[in-house]
mmCIF file of the C-alpha atoms, coordinates in Angstrom:
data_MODEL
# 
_entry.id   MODEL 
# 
loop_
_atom_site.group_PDB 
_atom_site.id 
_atom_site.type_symbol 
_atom_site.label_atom_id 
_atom_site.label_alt_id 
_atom_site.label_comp_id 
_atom_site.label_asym_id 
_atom_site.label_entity_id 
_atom_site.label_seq_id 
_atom_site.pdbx_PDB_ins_code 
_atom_site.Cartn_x 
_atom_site.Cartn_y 
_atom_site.Cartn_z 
_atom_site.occupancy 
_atom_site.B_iso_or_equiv 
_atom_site.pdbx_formal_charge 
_atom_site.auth_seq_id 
_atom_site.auth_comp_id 
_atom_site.auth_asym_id 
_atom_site.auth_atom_id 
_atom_site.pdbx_PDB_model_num 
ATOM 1   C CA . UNK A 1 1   ? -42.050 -80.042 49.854 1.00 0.00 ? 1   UNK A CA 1 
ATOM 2   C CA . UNK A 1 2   ? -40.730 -78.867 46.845 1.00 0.00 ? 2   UNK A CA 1 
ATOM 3   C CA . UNK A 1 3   ? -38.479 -75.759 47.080 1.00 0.00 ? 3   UNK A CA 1 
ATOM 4   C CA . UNK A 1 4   ? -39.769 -72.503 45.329 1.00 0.00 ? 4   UNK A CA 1 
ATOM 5   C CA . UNK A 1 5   ? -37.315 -71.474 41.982 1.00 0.00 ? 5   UNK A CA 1 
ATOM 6   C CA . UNK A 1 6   ? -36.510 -67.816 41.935 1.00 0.00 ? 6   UNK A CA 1 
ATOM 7   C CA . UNK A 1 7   ? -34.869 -65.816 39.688 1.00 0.00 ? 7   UNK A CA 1 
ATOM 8   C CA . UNK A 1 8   ? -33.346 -62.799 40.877 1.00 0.00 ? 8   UNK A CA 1 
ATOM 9   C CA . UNK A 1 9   ? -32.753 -59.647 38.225 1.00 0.00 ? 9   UNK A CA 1 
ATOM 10  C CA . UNK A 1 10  ? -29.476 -57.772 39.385 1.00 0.00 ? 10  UNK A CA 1 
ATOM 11  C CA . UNK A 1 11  ? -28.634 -54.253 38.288 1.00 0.00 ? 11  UNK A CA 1 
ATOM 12  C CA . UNK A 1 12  ? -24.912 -55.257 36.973 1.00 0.00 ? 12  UNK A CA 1 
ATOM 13  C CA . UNK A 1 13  ? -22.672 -55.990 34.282 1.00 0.00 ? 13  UNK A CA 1 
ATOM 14  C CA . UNK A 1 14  ? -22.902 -60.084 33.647 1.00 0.00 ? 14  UNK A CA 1 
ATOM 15  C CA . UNK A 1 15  ? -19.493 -61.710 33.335 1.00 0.00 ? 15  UNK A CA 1 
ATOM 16  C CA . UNK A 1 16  ? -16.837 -59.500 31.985 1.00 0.00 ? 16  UNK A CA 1 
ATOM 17  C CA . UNK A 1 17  ? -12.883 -59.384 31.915 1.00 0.00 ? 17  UNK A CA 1 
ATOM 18  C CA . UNK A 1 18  ? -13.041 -57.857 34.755 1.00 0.00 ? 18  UNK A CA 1 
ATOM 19  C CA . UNK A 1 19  ? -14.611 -60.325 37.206 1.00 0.00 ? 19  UNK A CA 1 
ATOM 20  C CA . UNK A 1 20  ? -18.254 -61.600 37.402 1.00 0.00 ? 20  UNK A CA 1 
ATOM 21  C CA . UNK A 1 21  ? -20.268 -59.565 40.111 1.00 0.00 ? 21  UNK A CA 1 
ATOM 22  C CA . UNK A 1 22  ? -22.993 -62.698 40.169 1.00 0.00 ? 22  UNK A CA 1 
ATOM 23  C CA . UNK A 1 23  ? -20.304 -64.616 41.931 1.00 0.00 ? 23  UNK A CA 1 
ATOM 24  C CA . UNK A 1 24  ? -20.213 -61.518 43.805 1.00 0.00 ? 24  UNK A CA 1 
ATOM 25  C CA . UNK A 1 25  ? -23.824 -61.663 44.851 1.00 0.00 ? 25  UNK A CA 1 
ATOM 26  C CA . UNK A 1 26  ? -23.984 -65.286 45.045 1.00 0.00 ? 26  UNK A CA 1 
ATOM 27  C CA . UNK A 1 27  ? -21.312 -64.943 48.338 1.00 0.00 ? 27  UNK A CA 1 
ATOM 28  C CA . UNK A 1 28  ? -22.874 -62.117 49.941 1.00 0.00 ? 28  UNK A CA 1 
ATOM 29  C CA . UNK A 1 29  ? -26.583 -63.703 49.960 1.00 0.00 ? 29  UNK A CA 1 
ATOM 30  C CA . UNK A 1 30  ? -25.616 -67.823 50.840 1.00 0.00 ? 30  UNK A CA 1 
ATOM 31  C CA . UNK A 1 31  ? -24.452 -66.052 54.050 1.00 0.00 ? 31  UNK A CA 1 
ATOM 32  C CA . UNK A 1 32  ? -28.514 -65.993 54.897 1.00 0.00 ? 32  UNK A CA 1 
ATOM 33  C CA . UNK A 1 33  ? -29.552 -68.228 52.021 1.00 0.00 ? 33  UNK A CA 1 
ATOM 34  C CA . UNK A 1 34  ? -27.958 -71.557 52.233 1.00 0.00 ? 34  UNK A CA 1 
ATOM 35  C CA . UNK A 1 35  ? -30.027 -73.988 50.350 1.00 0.00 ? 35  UNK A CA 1 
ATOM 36  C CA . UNK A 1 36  ? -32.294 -71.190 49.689 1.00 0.00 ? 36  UNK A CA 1 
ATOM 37  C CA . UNK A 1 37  ? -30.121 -69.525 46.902 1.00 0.00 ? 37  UNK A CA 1 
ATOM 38  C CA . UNK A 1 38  ? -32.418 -67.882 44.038 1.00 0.00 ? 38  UNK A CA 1 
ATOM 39  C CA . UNK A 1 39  ? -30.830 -67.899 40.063 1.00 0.00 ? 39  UNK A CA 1 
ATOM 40  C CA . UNK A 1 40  ? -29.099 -64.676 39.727 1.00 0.00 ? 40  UNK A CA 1 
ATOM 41  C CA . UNK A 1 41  ? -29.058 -62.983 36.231 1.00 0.00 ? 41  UNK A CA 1 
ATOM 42  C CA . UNK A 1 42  ? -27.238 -60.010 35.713 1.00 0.00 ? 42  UNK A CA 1 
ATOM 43  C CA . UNK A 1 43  ? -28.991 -57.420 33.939 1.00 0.00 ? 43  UNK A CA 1 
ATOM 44  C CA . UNK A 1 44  ? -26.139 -55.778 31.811 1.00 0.00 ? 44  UNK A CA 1 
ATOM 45  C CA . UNK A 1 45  ? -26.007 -51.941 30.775 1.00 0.00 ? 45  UNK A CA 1 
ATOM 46  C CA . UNK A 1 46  ? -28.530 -49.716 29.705 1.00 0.00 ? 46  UNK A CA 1 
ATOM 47  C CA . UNK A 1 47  ? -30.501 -49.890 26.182 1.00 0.00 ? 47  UNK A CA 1 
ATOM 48  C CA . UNK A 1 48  ? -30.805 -46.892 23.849 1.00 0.00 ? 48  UNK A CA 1 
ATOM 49  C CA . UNK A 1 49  ? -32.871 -44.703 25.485 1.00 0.00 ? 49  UNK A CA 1 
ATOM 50  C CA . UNK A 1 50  ? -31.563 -44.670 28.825 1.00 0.00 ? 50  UNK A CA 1 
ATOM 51  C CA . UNK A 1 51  ? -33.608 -47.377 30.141 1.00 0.00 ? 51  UNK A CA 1 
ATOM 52  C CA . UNK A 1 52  ? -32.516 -50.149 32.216 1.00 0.00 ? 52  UNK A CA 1 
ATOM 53  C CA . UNK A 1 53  ? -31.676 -53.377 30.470 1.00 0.00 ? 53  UNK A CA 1 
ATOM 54  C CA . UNK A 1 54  ? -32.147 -55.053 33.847 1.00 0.00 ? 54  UNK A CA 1 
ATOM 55  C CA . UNK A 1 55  ? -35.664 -53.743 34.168 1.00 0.00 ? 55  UNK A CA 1 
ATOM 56  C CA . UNK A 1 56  ? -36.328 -55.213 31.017 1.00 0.00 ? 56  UNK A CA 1 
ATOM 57  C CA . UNK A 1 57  ? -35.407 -57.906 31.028 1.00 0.00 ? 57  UNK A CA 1 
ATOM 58  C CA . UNK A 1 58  ? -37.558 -58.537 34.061 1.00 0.00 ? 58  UNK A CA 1 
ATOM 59  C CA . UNK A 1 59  ? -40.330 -57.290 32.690 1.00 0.00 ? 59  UNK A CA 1 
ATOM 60  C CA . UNK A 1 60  ? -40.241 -59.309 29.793 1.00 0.00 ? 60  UNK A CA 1 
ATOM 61  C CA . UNK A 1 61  ? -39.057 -62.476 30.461 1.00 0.00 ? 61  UNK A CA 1 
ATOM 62  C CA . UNK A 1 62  ? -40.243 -65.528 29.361 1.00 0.00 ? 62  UNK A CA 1 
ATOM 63  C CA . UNK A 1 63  ? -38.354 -68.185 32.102 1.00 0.00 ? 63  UNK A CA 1 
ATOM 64  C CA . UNK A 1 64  ? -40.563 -70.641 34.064 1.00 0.00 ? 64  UNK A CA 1 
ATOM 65  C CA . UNK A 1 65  ? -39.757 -69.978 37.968 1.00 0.00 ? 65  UNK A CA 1 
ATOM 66  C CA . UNK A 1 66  ? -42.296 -69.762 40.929 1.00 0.00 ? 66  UNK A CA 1 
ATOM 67  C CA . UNK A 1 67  ? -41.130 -66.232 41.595 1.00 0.00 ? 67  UNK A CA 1 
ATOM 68  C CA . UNK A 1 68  ? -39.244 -63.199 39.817 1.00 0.00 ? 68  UNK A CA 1 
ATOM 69  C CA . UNK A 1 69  ? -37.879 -60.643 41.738 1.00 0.00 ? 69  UNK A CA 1 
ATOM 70  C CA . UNK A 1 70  ? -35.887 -57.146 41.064 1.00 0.00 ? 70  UNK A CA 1 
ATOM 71  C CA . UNK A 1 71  ? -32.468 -55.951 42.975 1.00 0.00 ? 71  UNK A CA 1 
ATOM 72  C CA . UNK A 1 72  ? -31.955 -52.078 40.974 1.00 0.00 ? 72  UNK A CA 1 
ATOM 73  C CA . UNK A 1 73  ? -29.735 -49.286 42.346 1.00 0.00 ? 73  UNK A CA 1 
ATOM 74  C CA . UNK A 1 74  ? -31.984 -46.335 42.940 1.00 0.00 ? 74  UNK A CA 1 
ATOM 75  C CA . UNK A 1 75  ? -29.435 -43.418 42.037 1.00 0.00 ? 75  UNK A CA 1 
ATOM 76  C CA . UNK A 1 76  ? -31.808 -41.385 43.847 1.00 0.00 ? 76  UNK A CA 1 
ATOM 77  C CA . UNK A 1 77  ? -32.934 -40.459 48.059 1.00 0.00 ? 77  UNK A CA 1 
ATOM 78  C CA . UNK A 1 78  ? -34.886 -42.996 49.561 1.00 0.00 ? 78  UNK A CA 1 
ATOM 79  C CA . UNK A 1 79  ? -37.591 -40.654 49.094 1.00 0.00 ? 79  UNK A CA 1 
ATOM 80  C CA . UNK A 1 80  ? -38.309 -41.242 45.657 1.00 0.00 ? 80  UNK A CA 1 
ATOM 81  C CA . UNK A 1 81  ? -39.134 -45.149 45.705 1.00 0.00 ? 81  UNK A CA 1 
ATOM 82  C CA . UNK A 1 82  ? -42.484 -44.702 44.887 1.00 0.00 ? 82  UNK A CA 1 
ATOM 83  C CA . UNK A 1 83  ? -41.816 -42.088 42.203 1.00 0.00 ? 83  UNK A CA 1 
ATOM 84  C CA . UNK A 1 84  ? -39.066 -44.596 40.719 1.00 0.00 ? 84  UNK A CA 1 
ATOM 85  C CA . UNK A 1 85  ? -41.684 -47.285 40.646 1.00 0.00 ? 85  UNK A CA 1 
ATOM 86  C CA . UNK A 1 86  ? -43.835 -45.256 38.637 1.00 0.00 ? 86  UNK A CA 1 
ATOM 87  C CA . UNK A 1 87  ? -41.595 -44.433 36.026 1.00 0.00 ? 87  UNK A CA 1 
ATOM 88  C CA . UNK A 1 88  ? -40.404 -47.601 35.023 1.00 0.00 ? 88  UNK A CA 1 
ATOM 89  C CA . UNK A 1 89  ? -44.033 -49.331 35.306 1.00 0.00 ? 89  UNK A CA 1 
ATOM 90  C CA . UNK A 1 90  ? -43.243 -51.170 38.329 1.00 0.00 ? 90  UNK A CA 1 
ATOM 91  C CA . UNK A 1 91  ? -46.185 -50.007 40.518 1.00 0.00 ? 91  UNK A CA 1 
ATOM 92  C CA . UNK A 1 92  ? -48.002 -53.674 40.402 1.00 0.00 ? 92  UNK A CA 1 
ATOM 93  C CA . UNK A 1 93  ? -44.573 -55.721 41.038 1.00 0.00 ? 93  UNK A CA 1 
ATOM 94  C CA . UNK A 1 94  ? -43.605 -53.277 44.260 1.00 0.00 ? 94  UNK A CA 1 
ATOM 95  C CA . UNK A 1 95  ? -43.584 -56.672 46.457 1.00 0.00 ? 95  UNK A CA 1 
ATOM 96  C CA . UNK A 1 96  ? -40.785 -58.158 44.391 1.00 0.00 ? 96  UNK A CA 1 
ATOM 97  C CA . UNK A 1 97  ? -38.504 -55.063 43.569 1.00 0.00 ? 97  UNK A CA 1 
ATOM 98  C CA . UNK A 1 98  ? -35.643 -54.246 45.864 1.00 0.00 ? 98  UNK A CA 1 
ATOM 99  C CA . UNK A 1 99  ? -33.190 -51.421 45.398 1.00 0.00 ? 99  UNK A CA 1 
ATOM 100 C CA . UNK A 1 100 ? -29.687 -50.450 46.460 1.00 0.00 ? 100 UNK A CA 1 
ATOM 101 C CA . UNK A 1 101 ? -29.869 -46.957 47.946 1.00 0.00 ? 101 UNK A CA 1 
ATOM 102 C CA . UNK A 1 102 ? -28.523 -44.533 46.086 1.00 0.00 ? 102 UNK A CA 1 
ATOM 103 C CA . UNK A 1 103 ? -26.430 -47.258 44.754 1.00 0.00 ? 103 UNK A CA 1 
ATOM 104 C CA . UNK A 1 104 ? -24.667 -50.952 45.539 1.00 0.00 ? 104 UNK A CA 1 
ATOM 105 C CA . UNK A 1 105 ? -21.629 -48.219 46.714 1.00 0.00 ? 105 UNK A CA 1 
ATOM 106 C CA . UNK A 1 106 ? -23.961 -47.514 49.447 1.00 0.00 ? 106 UNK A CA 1 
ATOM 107 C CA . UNK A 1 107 ? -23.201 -51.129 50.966 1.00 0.00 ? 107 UNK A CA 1 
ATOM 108 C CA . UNK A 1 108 ? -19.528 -50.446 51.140 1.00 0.00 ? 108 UNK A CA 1 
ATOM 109 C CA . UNK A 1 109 ? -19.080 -47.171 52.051 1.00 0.00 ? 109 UNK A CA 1 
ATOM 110 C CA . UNK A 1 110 ? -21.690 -48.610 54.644 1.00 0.00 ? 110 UNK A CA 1 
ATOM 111 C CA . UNK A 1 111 ? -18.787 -51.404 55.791 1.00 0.00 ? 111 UNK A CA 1 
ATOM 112 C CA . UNK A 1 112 ? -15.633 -48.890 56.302 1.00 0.00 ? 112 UNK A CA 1 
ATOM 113 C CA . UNK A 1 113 ? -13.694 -51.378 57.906 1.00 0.00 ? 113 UNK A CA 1 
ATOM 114 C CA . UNK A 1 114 ? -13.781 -54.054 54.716 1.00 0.00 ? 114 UNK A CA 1 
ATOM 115 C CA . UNK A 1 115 ? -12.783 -50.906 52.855 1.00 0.00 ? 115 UNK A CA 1 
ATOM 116 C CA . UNK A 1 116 ? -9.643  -50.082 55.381 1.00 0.00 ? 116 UNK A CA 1 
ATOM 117 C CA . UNK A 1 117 ? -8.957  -53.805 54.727 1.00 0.00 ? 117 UNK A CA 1 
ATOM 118 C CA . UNK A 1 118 ? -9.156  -54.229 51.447 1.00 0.00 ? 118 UNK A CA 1 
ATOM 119 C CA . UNK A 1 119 ? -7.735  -50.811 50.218 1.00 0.00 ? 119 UNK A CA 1 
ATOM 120 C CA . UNK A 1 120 ? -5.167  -50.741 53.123 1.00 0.00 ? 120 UNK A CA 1 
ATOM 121 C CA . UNK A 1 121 ? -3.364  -46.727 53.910 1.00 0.00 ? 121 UNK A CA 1 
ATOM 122 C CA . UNK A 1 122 ? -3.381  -44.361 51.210 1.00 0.00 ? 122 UNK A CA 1 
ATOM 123 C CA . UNK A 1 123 ? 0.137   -42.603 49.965 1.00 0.00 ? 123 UNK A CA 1 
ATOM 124 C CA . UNK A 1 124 ? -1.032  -40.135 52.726 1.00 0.00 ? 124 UNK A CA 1 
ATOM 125 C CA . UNK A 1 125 ? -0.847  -42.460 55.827 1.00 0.00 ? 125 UNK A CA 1 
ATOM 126 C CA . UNK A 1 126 ? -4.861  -42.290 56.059 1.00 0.00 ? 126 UNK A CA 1 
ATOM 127 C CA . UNK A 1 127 ? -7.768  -45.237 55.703 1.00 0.00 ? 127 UNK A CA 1 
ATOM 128 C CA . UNK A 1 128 ? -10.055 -45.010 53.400 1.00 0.00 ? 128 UNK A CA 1 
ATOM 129 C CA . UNK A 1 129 ? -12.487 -44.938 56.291 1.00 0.00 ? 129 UNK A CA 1 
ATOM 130 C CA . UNK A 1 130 ? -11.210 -41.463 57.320 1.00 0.00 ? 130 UNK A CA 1 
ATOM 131 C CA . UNK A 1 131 ? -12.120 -40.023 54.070 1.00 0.00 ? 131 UNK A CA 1 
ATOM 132 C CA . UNK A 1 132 ? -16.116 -41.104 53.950 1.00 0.00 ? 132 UNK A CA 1 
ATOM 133 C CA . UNK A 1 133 ? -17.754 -38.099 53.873 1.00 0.00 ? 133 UNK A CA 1 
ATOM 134 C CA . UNK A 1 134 ? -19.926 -37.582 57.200 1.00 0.00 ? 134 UNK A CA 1 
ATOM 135 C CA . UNK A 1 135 ? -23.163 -38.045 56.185 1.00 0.00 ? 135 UNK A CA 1 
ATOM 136 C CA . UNK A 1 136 ? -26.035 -40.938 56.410 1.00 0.00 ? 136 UNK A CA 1 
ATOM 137 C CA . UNK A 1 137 ? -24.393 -43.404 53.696 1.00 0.00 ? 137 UNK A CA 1 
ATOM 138 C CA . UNK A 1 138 ? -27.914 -43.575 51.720 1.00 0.00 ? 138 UNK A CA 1 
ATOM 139 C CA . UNK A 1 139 ? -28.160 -39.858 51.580 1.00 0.00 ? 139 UNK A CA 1 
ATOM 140 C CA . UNK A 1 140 ? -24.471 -39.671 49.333 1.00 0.00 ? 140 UNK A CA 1 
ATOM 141 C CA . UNK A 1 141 ? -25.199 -38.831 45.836 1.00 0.00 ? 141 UNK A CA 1 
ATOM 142 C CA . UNK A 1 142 ? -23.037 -40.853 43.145 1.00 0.00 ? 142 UNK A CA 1 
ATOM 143 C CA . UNK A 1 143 ? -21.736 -43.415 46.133 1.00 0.00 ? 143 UNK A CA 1 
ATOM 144 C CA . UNK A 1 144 ? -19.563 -45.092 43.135 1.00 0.00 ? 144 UNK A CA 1 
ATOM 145 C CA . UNK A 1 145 ? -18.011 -41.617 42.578 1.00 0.00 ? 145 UNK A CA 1 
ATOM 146 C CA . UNK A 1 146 ? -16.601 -41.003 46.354 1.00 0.00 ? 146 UNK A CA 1 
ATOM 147 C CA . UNK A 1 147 ? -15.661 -44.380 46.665 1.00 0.00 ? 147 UNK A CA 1 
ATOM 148 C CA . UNK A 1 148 ? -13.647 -44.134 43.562 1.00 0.00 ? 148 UNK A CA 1 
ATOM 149 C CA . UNK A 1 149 ? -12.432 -40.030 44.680 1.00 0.00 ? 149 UNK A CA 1 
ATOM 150 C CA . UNK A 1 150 ? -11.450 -42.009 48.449 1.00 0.00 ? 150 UNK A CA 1 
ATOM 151 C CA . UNK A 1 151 ? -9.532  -45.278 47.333 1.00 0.00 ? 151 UNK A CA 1 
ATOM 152 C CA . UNK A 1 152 ? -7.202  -42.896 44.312 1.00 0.00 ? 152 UNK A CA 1 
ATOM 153 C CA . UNK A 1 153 ? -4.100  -43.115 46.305 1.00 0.00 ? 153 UNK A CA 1 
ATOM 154 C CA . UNK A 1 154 ? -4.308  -46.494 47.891 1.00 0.00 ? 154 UNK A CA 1 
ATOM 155 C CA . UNK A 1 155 ? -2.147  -49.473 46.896 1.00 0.00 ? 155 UNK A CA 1 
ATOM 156 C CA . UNK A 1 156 ? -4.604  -51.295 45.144 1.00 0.00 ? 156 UNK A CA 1 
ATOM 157 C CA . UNK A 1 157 ? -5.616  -48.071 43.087 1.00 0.00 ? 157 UNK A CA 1 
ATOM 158 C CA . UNK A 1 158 ? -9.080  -46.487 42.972 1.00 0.00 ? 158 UNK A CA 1 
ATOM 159 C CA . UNK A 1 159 ? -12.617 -48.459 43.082 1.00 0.00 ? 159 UNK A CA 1 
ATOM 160 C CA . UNK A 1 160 ? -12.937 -50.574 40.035 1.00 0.00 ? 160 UNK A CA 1 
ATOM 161 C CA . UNK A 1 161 ? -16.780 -50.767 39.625 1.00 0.00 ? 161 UNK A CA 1 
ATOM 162 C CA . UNK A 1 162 ? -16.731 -54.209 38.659 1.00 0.00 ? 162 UNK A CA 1 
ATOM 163 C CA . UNK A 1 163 ? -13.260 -55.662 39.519 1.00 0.00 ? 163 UNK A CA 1 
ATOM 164 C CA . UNK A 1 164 ? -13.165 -54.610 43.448 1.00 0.00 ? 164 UNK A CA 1 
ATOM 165 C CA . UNK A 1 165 ? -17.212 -54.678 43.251 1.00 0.00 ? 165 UNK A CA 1 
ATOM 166 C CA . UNK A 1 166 ? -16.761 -58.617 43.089 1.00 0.00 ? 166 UNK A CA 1 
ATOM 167 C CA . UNK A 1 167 ? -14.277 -58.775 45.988 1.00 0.00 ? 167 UNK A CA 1 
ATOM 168 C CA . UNK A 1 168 ? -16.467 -56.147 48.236 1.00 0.00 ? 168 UNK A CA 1 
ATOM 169 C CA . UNK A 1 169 ? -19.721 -57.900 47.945 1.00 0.00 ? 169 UNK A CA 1 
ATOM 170 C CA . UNK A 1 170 ? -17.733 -61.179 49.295 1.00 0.00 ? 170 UNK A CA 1 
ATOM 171 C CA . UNK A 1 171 ? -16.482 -59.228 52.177 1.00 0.00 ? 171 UNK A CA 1 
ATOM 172 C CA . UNK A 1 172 ? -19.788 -57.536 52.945 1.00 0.00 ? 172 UNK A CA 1 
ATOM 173 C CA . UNK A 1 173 ? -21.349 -58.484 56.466 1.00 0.00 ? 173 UNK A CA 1 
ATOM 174 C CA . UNK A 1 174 ? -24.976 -59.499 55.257 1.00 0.00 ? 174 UNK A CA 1 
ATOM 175 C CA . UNK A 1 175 ? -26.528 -59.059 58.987 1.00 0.00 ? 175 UNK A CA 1 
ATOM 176 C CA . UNK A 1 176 ? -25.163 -55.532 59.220 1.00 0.00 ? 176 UNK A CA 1 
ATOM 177 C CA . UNK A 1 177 ? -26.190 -55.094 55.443 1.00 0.00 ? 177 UNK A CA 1 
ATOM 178 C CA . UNK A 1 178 ? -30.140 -55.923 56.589 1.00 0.00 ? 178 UNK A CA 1 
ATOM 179 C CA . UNK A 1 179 ? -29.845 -53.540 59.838 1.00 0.00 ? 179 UNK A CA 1 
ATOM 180 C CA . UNK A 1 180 ? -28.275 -51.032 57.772 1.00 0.00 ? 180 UNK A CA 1 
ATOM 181 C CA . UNK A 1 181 ? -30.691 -50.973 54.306 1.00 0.00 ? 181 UNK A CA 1 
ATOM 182 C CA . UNK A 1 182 ? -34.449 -51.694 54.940 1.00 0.00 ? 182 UNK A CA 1 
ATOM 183 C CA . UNK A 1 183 ? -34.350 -53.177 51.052 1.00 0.00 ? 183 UNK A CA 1 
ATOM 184 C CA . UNK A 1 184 ? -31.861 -55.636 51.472 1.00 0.00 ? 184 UNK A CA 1 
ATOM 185 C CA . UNK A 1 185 ? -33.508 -56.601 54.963 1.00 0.00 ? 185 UNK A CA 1 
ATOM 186 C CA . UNK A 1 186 ? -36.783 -57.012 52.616 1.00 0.00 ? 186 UNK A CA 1 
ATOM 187 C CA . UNK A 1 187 ? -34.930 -59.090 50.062 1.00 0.00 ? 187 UNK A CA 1 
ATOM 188 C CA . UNK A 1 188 ? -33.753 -61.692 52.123 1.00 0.00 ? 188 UNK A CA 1 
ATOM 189 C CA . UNK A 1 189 ? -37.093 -62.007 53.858 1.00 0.00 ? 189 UNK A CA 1 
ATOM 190 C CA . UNK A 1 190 ? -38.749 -62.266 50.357 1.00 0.00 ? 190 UNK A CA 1 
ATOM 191 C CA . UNK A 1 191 ? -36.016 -64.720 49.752 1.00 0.00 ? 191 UNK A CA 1 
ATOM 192 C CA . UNK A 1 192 ? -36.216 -66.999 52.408 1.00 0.00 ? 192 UNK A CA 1 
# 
């Protein structure tokens, strides 16, 4: 039997100076994908307007594949899913959109201990892990924003959104990641 081609739509910038968070992705899902691994296009910025590029470019694509599918941060509670679905015209392609809740920050400040080790003490003698505000992880408002407020003083400076993104999603624990965020958990069952 022929294996299925999927292309996967990632809320991200694609390959910058920076680092490329597709290689990023790519190591976090083989750890539950191996030989299963979808195309991963990155979706890029936002156009004039405010809307997502990454939306539209799934929406409008014209690439031959067996399925299309949608990974978006949510920037919003969990709550709003539905709401978010409406507003971007996504109501009839629910089964193949996925989001990061609030935001792929979420996933880290979800795995303190990568964080500890990859940000080390702070100037202060504390882990990053100590300074996570105490609160469910999906519930945090602008995830990217603590993350970046926690790591200032460390030694390898404060969260670069797509520099340190790439080396986080490699260090992510996928298992934990699908116990953790019931979108992810739907992803890679979608995926397999």
């Amino acid at each position: 039997m022929e294996a299925k081609k999927v292309i996967l739509f990632v809320e991200g910038e694609p390959n910058s100076p920076n680092g490329d968070l597709r290689q990023g992705f790519s190591k976090l899902l083989v750890q539950k994908l191996k030989g299963k691994m979808p195309k991963i296009i990155m979706g890029g910025g936002y156009l004039q307007g405010g809307k997502s590029q990454t939306i539209h470019k799934f929406k409008t694509n014209k690439l031959e594949a067996d399925m299309f599918l949608l990974l978006i941060d949510l920037d919003k509670p969990e709550s709003e899913v539905s709401k978010d679905l409406e507003e971007n015209s996504l109501t009839d392609k629910k089964d193949n959109v996925f989001y990061m809740i609030q935001e792929m920050e979420s996933w880290f400040l979800s795995q303190a201990d990568i964080l500890d080790t990859f940000y080390g003490i702070d100037g202060f003698g504390k882990k990053v892990s100590e300074k996570i505000v105490k609160k469910r992880i999906t519930d945090i408002a602008n995830s990217d924003e603590e993350l970046i407020k926690i790591t200032k003083n460390t030694k390898r400076g404060q969260y670069h959104k797509i520099r340190h993104a790439v080396e986080l999603l490699k260090l992510l624990d996928a298992t934990k990641l699908e116990n953790d965020f019931t979108d992810f958990k739907r992803l890679i069952e979608k995926l397999k």
